[in-house]
C-alpha positions as CSV (number, residue, x, y, z in Angstrom):
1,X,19.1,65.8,110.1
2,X,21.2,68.8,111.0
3,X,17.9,70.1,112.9
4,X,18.0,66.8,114.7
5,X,22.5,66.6,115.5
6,X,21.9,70.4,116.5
7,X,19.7,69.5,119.2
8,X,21.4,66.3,120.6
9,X,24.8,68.2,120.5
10,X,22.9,71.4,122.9
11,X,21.2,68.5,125.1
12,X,24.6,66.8,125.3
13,X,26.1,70.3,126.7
14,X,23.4,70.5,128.5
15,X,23.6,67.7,130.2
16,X,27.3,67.7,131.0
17,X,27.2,70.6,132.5
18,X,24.4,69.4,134.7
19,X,26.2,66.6,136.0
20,X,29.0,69.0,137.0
21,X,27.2,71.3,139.3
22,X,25.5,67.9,140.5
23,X,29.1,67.5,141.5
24,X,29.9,70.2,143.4
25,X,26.6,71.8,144.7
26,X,26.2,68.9,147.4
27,X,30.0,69.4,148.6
28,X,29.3,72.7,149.1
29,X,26.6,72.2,152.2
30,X,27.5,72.4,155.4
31,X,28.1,69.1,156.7
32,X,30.3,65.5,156.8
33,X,28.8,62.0,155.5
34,X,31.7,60.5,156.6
35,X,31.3,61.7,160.7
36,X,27.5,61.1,159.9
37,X,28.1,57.4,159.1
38,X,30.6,56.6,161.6
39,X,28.3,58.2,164.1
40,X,26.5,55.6,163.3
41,X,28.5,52.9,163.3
42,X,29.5,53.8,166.5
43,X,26.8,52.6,168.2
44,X,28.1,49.5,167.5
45,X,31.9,49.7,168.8
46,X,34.1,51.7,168.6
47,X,35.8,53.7,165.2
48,X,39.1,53.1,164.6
49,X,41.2,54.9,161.7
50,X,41.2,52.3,159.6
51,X,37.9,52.1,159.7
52,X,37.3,55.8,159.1
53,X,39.7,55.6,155.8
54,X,37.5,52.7,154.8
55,X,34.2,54.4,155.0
56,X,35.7,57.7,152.8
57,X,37.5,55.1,150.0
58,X,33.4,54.2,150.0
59,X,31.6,57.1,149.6
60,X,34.4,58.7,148.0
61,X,35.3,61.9,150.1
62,X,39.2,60.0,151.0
63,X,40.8,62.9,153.4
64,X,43.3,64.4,151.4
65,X,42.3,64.0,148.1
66,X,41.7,66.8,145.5
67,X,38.3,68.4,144.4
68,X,39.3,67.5,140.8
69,X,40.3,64.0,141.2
70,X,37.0,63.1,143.1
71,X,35.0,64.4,140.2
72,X,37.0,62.5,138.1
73,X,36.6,59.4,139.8
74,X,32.6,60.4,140.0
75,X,32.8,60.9,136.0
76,X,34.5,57.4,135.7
77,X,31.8,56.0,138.4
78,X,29.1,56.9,136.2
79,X,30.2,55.9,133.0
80,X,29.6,52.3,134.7
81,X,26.8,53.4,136.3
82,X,28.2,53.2,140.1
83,X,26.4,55.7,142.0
84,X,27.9,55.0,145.1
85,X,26.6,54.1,148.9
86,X,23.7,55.9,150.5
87,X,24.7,57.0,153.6
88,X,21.0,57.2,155.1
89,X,20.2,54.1,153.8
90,X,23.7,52.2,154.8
91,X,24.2,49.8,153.4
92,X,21.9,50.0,150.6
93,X,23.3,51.6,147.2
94,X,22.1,54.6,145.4
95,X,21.2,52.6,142.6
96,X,18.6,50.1,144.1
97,X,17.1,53.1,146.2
98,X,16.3,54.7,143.3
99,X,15.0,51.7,141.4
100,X,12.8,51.4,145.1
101,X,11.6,54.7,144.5
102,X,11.1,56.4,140.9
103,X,7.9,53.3,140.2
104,X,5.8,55.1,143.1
105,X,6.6,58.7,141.8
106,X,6.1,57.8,137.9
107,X,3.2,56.4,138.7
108,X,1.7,58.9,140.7
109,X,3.1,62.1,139.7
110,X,3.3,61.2,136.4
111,X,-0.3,59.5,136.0
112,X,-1.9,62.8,138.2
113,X,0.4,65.4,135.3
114,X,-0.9,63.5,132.2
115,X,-5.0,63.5,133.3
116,X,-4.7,67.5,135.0
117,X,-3.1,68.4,131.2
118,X,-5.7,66.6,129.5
119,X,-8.8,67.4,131.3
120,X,-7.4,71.1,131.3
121,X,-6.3,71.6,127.7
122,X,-9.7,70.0,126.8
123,X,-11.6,71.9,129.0
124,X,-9.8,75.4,128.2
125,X,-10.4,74.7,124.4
126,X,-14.1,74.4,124.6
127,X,-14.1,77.4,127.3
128,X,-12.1,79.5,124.5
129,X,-14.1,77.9,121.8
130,X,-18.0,79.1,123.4
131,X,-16.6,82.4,125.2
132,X,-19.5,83.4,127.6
133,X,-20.3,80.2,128.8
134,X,-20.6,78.4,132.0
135,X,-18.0,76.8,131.3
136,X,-15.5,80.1,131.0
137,X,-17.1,81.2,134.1
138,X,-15.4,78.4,135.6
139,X,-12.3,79.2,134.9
140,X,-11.8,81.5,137.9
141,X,-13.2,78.9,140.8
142,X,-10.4,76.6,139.1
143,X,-7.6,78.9,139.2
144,X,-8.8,79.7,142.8
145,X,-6.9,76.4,144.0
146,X,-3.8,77.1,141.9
147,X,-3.6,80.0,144.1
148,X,-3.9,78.2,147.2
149,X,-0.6,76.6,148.8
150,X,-0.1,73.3,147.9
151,X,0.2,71.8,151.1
152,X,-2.7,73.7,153.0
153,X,-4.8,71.9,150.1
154,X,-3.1,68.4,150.6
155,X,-3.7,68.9,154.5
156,X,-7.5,70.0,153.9
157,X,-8.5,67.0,151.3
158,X,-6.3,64.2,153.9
159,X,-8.4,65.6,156.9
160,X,-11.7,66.0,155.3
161,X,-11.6,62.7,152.4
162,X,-9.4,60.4,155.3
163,X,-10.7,61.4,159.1
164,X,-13.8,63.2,158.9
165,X,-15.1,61.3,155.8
166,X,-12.9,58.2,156.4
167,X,-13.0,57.7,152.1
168,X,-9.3,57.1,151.8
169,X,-6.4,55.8,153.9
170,X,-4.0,58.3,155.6
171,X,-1.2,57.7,154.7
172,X,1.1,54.9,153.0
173,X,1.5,53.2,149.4
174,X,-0.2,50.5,150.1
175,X,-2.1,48.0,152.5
176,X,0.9,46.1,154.2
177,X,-0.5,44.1,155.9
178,X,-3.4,42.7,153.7
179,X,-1.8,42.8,150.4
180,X,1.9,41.1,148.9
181,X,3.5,43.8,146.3
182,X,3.6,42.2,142.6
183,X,2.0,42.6,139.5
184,X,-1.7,40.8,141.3
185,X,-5.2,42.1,141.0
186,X,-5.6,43.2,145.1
187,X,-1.7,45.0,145.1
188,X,-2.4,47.1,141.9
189,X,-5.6,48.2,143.6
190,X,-4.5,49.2,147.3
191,X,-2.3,50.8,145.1
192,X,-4.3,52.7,143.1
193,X,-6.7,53.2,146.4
194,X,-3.9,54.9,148.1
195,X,-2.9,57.1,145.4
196,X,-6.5,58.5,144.4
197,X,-6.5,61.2,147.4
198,X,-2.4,61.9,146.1
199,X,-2.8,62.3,143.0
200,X,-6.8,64.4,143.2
201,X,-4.9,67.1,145.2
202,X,-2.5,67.0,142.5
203,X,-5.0,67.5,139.9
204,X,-7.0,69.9,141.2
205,X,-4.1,72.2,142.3
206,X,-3.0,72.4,138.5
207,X,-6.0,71.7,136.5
208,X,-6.8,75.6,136.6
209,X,-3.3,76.6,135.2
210,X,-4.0,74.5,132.1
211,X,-7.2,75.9,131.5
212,X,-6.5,79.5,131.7
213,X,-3.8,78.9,129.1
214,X,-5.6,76.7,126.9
215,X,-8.1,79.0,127.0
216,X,-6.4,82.8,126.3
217,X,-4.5,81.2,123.7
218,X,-7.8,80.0,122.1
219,X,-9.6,83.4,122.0
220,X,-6.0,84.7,120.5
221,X,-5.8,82.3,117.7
222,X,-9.8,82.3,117.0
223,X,-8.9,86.0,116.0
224,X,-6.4,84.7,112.9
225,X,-6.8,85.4,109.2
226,X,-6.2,82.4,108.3
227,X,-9.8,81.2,110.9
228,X,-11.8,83.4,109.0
229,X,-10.8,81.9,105.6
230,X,-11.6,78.5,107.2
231,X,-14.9,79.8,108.5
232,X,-15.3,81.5,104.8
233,X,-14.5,77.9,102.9
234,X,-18.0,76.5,105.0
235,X,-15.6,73.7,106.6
236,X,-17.7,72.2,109.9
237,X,-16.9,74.0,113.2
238,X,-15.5,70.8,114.8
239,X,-12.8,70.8,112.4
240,X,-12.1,74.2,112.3
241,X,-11.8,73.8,116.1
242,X,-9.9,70.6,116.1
243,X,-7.6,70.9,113.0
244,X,-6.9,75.0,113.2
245,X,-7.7,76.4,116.4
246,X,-7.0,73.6,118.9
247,X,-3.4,72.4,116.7
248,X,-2.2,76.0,117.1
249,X,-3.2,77.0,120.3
250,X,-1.8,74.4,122.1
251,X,1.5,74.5,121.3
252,X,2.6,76.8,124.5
253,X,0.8,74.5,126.5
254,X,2.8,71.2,125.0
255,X,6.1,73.4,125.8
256,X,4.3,73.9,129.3
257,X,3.4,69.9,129.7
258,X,7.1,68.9,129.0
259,X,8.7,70.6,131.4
260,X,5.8,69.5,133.6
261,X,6.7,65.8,132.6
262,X,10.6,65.6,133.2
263,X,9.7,67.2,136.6
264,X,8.1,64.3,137.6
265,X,10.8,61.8,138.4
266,X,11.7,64.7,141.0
267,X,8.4,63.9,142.7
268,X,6.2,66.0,144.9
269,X,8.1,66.3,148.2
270,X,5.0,68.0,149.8
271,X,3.0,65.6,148.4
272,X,5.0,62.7,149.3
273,X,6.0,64.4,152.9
274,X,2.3,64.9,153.9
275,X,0.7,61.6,151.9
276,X,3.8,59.9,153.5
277,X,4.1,58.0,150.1
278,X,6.9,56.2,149.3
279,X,8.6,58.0,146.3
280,X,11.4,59.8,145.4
281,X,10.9,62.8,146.9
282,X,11.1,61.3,150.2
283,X,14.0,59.7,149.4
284,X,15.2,63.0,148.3
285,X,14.1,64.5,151.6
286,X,16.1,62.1,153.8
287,X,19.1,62.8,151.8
288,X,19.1,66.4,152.2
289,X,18.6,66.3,155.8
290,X,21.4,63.5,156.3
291,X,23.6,64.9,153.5
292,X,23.7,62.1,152.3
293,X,26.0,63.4,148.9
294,X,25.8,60.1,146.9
295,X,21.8,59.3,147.3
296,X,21.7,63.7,146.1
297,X,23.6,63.4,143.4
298,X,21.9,59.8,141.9
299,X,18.2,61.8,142.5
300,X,19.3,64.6,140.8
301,X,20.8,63.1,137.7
302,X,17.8,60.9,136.9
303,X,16.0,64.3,137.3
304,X,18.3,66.0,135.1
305,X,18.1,63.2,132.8
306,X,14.3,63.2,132.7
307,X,14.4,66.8,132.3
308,X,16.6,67.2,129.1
309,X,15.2,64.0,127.3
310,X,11.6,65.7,127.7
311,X,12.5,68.8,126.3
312,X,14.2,66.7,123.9
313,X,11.3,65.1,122.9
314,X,9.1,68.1,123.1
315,X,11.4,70.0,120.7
316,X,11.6,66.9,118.3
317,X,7.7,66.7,118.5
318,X,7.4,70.7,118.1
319,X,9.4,70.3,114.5
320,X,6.4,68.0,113.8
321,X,3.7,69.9,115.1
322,X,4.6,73.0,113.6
323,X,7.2,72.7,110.7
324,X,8.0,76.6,110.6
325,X,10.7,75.8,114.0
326,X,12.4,73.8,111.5
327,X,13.6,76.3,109.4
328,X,16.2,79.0,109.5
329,X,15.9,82.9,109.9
């Protein structure tokens, strides 16, 4: 238990001092919501100051007012979980922007993560496990497109797999105009049609990564005393490659996977940009480019969130794993 209160205390830290540079890094940019809103607005009519002292009490940047008592007033928004207005999205809150958003990410980001860590943790162990094989051999042609830039591959796979070999749509979530979104057979699957080409270039830009590591951390632990004495017992060399090699080689990669996994409520913005899916890194995308501070600041605490409470988890899971992190020096 005081393992347990030590780490909840750190993340706690952790995550308060996260939500304070979330405060003040977007105030630093160059820029005014408030002119970019009533720009806006003044298409309309014209701005008068009483509408002007209207639209900062709303986004909550009132002329005059000190640095510390806005980020009081954003600490006392949060606690009731008030993000504030979206400016690029006027008049829609930050709130239901990001409930619009974070579904399509999770499930594409997150989905695309989870099978590129399986399929390369499972692959590296049997390329560690029969060194010399074809299969190690493959390692370099897989590391080949880790090395490539992310969005070169995205552009190559969308021309070749969606105009040259029309396969997959261009671009989109889903089919608007044949489909109506809810939990029916033909949305989940132009949903799951539009996100294979998404979530392959996913995969196979990060599938190598996994297996390199997977596999040099095989070949390290195959060389342990304590292999040999399972190889000396007679025990079956499934379960000496499940139960002692496997277990302890890929703990670097579980370290690895979480940060991987809180990463992926901040989406892929190049994915997102060039797939023109709807997630959060769009949304993200807009914000920055209208800085729009309230939508930034909402994005980047359910990122920071997701960050901490998978390292969390990972750290919780590691005690587990391997009991030795448990105890003291």
């Amino acid at each position: 238990m005081r393992y347990l209160f030590q780490k909840i205390g750190f993340y706690l830290v952790a995550f308060w001092a996260a939500v304070t540079v979330n405060f003040f890094i977007p105030r630093l940019m160059p820029g005014d919501p408030v002119d970019i809103l009533l720009s806006k607005l003044g298409q309309r009519g014209p701005v008068t100051p009483e509408t002007r002292h209207s639209v900062e009490v709303l986004l909550g940047v009132t002329t005059g007012q000190s640095m510390w008592s806005q980020y009081v007033d954003y600490l006392r928004n949060l606690a009731i979980g008030d993000l504030g207005v979206s400016v690029v999205f006027f008049p829609a809150s930050v709130s239901s922007i990001v409930a619009q958003t974070l579904p399509w990410t999770i499930g594409l980001i997150g989905l695309a993560t989870i099978i590129s860590f399986l399929v390369g943790v499972g692959l590296g162990t049997l390329a560690g496990w029969k060194r010399g094989s074809w299969l190690d051999h493959l390692i370099p042609v897989t590391t080949m497109f880790q090395s490539v830039p992310y969005f070169w591959l995205a552009l190559i796979l969308l021309f070749l797999f969606g105009s040259v070999w029309p396969l997959f749509p261009l671009n989109g979530g889903y089919d608007v105009y044949e489909v109506t979104p809810g939990w029916n057979a033909a949305f989940i699957g132009s949903v799951i049609y539009y996100g294979t080409l998404p979530a392959l270039t996913i995969i196979i830009s990060s599938v190598g990564g996994w297996m390199l590591g997977m596999r040099n951390m095989m070949v390290s632990t195959l060389s342990e005393d304590y292999m040999v004495t399972a190889e000396a017992k007679g025990l079956r060399p499934g379960r000496i490659m499940r139960r002692y090699a496997a277990r302890n080689a890929v703990l670097p990669s579980v370290s690895g996977f979480a940060i991987s996994l809180g990463f992926v409520v901040a989406g892929s913005i190049v994915t997102e940009a060039v797939f023109s899916y709807p997630g959060i890194g769009s949304a993200l995308l807009q914000a920055v480019g209208g800085n729009d501070y309230a939508l930034m600041q909402g994005i980047f605490l359910v990122i920071t969130l997701s960050v901490l409470g998978a390292n969390l988890l990972v750290d919780l899971l590691y005690s587990v794993i391997d009991p030795r992190t448990r105890a003291r020096s």
